[in-house]
Backbone as CSV, one residue per row, in Angstrom:
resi,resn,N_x,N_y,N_z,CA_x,CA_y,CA_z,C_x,C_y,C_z
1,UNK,-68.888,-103.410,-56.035,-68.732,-102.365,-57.034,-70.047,-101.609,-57.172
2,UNK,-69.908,-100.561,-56.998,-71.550,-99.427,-57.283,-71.936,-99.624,-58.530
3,UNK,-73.013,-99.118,-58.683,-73.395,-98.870,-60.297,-73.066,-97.802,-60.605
4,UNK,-72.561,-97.967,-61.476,-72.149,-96.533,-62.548,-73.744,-96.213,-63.014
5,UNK,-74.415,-96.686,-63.314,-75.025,-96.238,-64.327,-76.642,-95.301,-63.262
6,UNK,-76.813,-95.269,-61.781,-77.592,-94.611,-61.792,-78.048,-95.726,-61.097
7,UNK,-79.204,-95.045,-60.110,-80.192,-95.818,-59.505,-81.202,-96.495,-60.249
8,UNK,-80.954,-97.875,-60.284,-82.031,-98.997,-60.558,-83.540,-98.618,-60.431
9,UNK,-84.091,-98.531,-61.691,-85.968,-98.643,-61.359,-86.482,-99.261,-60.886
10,UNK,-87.342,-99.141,-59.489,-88.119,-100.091,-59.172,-88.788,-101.222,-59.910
11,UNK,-88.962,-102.281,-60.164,-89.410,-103.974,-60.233,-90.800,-103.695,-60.039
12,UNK,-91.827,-103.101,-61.174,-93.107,-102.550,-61.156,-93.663,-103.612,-60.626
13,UNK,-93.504,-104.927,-61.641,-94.230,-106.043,-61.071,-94.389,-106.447,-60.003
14,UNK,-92.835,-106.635,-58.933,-92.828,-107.390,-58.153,-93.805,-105.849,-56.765
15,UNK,-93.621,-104.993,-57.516,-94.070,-104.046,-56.305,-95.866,-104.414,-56.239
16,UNK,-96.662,-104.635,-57.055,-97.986,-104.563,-57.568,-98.136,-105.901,-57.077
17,UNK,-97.247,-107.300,-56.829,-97.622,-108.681,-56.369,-97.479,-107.979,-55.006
18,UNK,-96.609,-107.636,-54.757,-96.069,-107.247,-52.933,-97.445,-106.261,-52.383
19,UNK,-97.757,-105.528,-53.016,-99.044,-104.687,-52.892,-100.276,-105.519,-52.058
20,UNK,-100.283,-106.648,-53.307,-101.592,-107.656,-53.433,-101.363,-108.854,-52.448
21,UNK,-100.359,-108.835,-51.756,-99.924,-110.149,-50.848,-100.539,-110.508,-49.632
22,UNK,-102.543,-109.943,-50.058,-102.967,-110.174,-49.096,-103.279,-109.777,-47.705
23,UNK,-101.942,-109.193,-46.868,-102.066,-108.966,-45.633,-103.668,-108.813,-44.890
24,UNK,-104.793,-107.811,-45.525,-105.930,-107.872,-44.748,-106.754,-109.748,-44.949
25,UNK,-106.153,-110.293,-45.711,-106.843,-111.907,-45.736,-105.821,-112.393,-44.463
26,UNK,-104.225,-111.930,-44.455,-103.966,-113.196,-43.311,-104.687,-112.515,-41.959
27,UNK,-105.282,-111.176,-41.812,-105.695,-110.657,-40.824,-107.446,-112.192,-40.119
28,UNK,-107.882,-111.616,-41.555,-108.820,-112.494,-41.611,-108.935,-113.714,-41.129
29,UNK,-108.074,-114.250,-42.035,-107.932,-115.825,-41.793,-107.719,-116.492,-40.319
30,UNK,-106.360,-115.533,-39.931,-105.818,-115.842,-38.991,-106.042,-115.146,-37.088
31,UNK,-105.934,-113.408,-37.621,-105.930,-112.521,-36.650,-107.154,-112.316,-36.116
32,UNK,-108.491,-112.407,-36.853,-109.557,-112.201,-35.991,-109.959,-113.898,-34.983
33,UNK,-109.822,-114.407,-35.552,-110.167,-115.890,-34.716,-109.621,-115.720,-33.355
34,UNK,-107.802,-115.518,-33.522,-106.959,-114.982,-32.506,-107.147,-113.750,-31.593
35,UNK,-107.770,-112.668,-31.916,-107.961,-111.629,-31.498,-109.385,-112.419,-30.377
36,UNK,-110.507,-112.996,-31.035,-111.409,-113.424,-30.221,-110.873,-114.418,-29.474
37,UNK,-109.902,-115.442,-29.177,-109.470,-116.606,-28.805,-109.137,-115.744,-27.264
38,UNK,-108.475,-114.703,-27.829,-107.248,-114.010,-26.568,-108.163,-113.010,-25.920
39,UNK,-109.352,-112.244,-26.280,-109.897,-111.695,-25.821,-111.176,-112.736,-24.866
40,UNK,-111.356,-113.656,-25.382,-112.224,-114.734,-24.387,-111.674,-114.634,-23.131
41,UNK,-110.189,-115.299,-22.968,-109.229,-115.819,-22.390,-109.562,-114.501,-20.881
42,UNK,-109.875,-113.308,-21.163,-109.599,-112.244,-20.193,-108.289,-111.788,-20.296
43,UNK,-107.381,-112.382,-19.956,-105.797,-111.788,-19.890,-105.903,-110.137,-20.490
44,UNK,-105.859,-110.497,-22.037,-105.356,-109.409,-22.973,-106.765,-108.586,-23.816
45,UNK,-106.365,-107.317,-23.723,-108.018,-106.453,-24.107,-107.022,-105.823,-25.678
46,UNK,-107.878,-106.149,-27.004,-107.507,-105.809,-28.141,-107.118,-103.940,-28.093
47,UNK,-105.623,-103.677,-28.359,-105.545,-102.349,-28.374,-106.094,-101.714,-29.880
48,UNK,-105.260,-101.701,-31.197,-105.393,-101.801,-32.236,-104.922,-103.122,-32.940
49,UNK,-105.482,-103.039,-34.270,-104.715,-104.024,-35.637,-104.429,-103.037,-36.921
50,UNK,-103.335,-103.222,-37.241,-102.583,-102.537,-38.137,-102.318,-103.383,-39.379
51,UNK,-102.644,-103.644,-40.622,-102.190,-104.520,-41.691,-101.994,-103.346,-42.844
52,UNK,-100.504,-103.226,-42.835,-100.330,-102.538,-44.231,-99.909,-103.703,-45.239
53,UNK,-98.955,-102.843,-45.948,-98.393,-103.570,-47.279,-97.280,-104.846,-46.754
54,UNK,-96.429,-104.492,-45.842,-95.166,-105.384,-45.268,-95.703,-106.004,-43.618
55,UNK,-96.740,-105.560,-43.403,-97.087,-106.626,-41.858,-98.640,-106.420,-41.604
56,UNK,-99.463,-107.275,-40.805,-100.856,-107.548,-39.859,-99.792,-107.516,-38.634
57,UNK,-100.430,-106.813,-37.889,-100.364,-106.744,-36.242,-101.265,-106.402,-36.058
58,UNK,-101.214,-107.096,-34.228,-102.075,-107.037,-33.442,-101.718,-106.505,-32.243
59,UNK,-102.232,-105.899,-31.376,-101.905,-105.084,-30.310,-102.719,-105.315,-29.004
60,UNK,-102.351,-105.632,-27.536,-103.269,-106.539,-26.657,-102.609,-105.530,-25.388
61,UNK,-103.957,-104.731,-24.886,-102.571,-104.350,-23.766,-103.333,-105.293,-22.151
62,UNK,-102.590,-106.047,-21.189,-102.846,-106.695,-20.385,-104.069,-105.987,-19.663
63,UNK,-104.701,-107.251,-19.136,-105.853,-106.552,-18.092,-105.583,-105.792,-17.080
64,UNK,-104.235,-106.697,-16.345,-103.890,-105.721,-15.229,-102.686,-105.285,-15.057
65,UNK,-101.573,-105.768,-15.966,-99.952,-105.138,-15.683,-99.703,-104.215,-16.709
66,UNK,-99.195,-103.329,-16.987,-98.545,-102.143,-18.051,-97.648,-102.827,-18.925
67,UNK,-98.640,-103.842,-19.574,-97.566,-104.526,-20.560,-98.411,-104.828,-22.194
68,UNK,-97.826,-104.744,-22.950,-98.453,-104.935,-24.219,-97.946,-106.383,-24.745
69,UNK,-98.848,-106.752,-25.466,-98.383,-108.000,-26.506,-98.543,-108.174,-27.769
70,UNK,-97.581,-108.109,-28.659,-97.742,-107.432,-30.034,-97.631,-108.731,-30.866
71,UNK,-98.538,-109.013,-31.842,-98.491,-110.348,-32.511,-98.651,-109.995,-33.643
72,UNK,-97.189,-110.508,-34.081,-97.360,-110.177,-35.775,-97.688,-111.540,-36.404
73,UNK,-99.086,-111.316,-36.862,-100.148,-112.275,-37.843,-99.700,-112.673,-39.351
74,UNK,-99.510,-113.630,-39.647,-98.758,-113.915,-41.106,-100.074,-115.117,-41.459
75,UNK,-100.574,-115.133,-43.087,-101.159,-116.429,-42.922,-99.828,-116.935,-44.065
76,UNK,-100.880,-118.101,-44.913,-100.382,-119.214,-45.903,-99.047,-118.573,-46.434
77,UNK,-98.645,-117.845,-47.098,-97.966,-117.254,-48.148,-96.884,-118.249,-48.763
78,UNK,-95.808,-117.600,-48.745,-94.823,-118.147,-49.482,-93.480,-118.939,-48.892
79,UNK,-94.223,-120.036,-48.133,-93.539,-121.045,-46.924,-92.240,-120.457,-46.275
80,UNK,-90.945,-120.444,-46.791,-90.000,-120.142,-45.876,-89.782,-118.612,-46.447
81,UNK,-90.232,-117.912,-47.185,-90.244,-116.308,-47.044,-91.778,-115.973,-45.913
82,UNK,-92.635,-117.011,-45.639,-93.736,-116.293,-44.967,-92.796,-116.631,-43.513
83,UNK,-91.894,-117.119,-43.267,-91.256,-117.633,-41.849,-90.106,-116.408,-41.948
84,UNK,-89.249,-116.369,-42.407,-88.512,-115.113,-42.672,-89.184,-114.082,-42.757
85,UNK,-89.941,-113.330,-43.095,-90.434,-112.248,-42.909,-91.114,-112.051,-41.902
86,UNK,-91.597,-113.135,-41.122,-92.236,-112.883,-40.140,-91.505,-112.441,-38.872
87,UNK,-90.207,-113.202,-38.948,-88.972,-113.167,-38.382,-88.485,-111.572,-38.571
88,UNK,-88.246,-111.016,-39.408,-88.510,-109.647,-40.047,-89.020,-108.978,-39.313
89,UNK,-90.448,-109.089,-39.775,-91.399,-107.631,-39.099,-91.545,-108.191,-37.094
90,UNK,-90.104,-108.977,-36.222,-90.329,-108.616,-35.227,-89.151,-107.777,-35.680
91,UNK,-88.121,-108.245,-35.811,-87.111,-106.913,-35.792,-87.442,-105.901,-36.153
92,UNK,-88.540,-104.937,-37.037,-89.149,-104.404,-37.673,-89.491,-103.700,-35.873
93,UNK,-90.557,-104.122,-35.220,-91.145,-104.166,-34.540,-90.122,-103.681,-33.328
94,UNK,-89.004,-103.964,-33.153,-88.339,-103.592,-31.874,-87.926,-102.149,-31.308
95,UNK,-87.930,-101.517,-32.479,-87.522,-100.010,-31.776,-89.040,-99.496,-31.530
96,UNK,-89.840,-100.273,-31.650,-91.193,-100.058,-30.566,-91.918,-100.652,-29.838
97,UNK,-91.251,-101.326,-29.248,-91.316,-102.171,-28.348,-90.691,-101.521,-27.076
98,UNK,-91.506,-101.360,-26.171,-91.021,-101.108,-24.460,-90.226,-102.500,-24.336
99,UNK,-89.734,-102.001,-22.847,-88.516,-103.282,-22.245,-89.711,-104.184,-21.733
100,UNK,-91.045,-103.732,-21.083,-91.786,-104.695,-20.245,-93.018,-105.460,-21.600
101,UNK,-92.773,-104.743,-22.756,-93.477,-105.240,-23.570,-93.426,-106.899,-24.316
102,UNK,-94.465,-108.059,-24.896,-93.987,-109.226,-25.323,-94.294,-108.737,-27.216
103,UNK,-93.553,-110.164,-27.366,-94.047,-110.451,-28.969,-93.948,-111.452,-29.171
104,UNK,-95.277,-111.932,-30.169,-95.299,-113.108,-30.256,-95.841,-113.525,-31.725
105,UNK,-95.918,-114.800,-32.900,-96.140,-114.814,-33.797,-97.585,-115.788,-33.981
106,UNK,-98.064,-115.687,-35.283,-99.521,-116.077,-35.347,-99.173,-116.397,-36.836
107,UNK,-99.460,-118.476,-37.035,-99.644,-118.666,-38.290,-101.010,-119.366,-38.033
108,UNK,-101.790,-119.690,-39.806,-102.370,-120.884,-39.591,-102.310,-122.235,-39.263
109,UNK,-102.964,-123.282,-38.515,-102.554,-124.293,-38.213,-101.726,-125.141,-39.513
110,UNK,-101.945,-124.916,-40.360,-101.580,-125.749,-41.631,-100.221,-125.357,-41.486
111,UNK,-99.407,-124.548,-41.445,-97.841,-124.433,-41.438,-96.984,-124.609,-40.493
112,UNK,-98.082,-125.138,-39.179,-97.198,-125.515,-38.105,-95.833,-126.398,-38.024
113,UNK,-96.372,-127.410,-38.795,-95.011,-128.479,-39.330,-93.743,-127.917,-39.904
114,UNK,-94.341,-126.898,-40.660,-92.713,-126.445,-41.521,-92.113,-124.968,-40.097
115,UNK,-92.905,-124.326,-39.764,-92.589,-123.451,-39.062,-92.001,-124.178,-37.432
116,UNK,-92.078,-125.118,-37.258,-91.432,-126.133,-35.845,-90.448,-126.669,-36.536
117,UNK,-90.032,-127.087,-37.677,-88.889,-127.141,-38.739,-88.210,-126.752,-38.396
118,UNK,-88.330,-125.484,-39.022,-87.371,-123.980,-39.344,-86.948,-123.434,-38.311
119,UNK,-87.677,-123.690,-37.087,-87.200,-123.047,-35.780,-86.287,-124.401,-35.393
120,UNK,-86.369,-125.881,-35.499,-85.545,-126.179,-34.956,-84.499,-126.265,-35.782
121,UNK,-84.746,-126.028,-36.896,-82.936,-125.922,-37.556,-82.302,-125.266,-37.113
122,UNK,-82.451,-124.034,-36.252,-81.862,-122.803,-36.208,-82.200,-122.309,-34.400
123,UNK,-82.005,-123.687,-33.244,-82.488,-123.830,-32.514,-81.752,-122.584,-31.428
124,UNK,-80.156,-122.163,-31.437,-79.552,-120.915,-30.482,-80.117,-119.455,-31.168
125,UNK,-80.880,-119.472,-32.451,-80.721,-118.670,-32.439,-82.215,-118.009,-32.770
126,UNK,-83.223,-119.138,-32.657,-84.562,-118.890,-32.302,-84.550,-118.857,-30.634
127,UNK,-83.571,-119.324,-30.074,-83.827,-118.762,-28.201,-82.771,-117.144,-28.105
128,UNK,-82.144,-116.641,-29.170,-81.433,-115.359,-29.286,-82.387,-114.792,-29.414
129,UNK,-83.343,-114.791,-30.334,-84.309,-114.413,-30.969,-85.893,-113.884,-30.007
130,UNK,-86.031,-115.017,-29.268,-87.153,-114.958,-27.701,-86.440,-113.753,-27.014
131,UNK,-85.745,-113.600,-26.773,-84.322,-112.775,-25.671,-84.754,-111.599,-26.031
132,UNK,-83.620,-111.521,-27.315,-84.224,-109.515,-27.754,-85.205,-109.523,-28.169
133,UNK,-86.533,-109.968,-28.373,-87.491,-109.522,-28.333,-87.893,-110.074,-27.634
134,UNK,-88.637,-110.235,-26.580,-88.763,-110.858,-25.405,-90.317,-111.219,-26.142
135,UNK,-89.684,-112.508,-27.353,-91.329,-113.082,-27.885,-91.324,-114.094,-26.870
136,UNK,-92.532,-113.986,-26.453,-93.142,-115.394,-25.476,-93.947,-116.575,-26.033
137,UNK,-94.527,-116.007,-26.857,-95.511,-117.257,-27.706,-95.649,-117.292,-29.406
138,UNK,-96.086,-118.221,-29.409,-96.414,-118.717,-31.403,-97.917,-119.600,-31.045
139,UNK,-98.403,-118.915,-31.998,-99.974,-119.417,-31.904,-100.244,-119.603,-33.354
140,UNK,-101.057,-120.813,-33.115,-101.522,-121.349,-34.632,-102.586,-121.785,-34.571
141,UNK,-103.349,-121.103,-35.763,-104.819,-120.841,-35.312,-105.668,-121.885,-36.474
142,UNK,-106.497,-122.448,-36.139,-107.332,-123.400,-37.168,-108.034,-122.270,-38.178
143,UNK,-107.601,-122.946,-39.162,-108.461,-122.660,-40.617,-110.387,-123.055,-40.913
144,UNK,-110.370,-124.370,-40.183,-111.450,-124.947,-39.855,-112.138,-124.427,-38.944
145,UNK,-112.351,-124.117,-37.804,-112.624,-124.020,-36.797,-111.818,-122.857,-35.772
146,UNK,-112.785,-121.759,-36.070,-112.170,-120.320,-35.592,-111.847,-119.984,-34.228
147,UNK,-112.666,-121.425,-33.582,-112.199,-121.090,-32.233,-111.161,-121.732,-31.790
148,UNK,-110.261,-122.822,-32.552,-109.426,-123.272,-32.061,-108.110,-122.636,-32.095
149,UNK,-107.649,-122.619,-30.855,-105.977,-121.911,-31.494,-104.766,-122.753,-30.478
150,UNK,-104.177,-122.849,-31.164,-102.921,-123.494,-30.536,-101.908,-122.885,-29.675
151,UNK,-101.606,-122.732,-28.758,-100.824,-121.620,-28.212,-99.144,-122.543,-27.645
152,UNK,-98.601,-122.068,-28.127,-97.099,-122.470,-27.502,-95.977,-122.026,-27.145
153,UNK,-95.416,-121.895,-26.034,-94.205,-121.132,-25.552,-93.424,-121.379,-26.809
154,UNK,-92.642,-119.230,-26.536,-91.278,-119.926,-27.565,-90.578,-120.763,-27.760
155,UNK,-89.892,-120.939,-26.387,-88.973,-122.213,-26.174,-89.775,-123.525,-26.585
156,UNK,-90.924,-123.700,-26.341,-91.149,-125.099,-26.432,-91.457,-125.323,-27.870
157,UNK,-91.298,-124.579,-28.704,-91.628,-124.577,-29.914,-90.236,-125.808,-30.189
158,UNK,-89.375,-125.458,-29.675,-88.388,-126.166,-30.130,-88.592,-127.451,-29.592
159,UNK,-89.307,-127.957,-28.599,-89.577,-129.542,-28.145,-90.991,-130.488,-28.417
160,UNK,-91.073,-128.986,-29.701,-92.368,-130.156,-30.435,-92.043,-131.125,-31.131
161,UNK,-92.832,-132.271,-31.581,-92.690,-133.143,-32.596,-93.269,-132.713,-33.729
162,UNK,-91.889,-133.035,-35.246,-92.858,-132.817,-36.173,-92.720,-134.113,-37.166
């Protein structure tokens, strides 16, 4: 049933928390460690990083093939909305995405457990998910120790132990 009564006012509050939700800290926390991890590596040369209000990305275009790798960076937030939304801003992400292009996701190491969870609850349709967006990896990056990062195929995300 519509509303009769007229378009609903924006939720001042919740817009002014959503504002404040951080994004340049999960950049921080998470995306520069990663950005240096992957730029060590040689492979991938940093294109841009983008953190507005609804996503941190990162942008890597290969050393030597015409391919980009787009990593949308999430840190701590709000456990299974920071996994859903992250889930989000790839679909977000697909009508710019080339066919030869990857995507891939970036938490802190601390949420690895619940985020290897959540993917295996939902195990056909986190490999649906790799497919149309042709994400290849999930990287989880130490809080402690900036140089450590965890790197793991999509698929095998699902044959971790948690």
């Amino acid at each position: 049933m519509m509303n009769q009564g007229g378009v609903r006012p924006l939720n001042k509050r919740w817009l002014t928390s959503f504002r404040k939700e951080k994004k340049l800290e999960d950049y921080l926390l998470v995306g520069e460690p990663l950005v240096q991890w992957l730029t060590q590596k040689g492979e991938w040369r940093k294109l841009l990083v983008r953190c507005t209000a609804i996503e941190c990305l990162a942008v890597f275009k290969h050393a030597r093939l015409k391919r980009r790798l787009n990593v949308v960076i999430r840190g701590k937030g709000g456990e299974f909305n920071n996994f859903t939304e992250s889930l989000g801003e790839l679909v977000f992400l697909t009508d710019r995405l080339g066919a030869a292009d990857y995507a891939a996701l970036a938490f802190p190491v601390s949420m690895k457990t619940l985020i290897v969870s959540q993917a295996q609850n939902m195990p056909a349709n986190w490999k649906k998910l790799g497919k149309t967006f042709n994400a290849t990896h999930v990287f989880f990056v130490s809080e402690t120790q900036p140089t450590a990062v965890e790197e793991i195929s999509w698929d095998g995300v699902l044959k971790q132990k948690v």
